[in-house]
C-alpha positions in Angstrom: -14.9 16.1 -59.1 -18.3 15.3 -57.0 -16.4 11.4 -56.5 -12.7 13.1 -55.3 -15.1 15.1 -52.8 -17.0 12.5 -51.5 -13.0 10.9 -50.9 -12.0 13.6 -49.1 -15.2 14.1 -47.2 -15.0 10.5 -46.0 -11.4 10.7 -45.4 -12.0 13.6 -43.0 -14.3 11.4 -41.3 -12.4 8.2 -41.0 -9.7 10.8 -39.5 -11.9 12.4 -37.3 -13.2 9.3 -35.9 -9.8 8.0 -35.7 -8.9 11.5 -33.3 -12.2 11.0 -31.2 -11.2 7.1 -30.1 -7.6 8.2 -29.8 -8.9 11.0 -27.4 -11.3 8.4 -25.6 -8.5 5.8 -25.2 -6.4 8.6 -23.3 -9.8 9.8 -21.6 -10.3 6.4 -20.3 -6.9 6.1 -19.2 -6.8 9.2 -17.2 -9.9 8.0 -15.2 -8.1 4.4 -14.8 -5.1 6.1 -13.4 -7.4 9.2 -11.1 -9.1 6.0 -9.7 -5.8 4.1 -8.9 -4.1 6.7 -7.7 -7.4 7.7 -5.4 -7.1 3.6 -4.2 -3.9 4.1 -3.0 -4.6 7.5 -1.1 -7.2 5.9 0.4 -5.3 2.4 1.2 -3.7 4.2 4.1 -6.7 5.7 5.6 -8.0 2.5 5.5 -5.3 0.8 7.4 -5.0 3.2 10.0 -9.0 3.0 10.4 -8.1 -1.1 11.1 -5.2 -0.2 13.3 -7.5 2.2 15.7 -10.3 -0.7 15.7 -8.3 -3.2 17.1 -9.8 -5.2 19.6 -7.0 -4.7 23.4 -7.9 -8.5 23.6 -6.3 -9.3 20.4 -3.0 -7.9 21.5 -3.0 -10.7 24.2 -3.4 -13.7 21.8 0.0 -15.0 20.3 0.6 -15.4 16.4 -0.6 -19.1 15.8 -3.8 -17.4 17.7 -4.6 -15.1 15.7 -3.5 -17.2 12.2 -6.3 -20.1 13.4 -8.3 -16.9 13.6 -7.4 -15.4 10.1 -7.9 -19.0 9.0 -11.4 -19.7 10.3 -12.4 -15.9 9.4 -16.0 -15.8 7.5 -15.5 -12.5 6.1 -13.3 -10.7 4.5 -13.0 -8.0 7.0 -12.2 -10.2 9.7 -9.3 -11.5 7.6 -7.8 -7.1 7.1 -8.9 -6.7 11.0 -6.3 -10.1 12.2 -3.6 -9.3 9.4 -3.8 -5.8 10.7 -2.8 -7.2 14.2 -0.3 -9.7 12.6 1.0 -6.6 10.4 1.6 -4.3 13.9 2.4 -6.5 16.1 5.7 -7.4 13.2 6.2 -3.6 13.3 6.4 -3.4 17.0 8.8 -6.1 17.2 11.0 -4.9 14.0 10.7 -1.3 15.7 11.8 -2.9 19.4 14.9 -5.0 17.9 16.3 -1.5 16.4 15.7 -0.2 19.6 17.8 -3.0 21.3 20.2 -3.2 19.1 21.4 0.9 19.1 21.2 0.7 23.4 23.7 -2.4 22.9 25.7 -0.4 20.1 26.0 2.7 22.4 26.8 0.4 25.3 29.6 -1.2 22.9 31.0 2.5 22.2 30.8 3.7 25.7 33.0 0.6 26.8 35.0 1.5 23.3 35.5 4.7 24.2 36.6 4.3 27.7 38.9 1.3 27.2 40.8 4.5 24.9 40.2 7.1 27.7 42.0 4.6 30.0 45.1 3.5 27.5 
């Protein structure tokens, strides 16, 4: 009897243990996941901070400019701060070809659309 106790006693506390790492494991997890997730809420703050440091000067320099200057960058900073640039000044462009490309498409349907007023 006192030796089927003692089994059940210390399977109760193999099991217990078992629940407390499990619970840990999932704890730890959950923190993993906050902190990611907090890393990426931040990540856009962060960009935006770069974007509203940019030096006017830098705006002036062309691209192989300002990859010499990533490339002879001392700190890591310096590297976010250029690619930042690099990163806008691509959006700019990107955002001025769509702009280009729907005044030609509306000049296209304007001459579309009169060529069928006329016939």
């Amino acid at each position: 009897m006192v030796g089927a106790s003692k089994a059940l006693v210390e399977e109760i506390h193999s099991a217990q243990q078992e629940r407390d790492e499990a619970i840990m494991a999932r704890l730890k997890l959950a923190n993993e996941e906050r902190d990611e997730a907090y890393k990426q809420m931040k990540l856009p703050e962060q960009s935006f901070e770069l974007l509203e440091n940019i030096n006017p000067e830098e705006n002036d320099m062309t691209l192989q400019e300002l990859l010499n200057r990533i490339n002879n960058a001392d700190t890591g900073m310096a590297i976010r701060r250029t690619g930042a640039v690099i990163v806008e000044r691509i959006y700019r462009t990107q955002e001025r070809k769509k702009k280009i490309m729907a005044e030609e498409m509306n000049a296209v349907i304007e001459e579309r659309d009169a060529a069928l007023a006329q016939a």
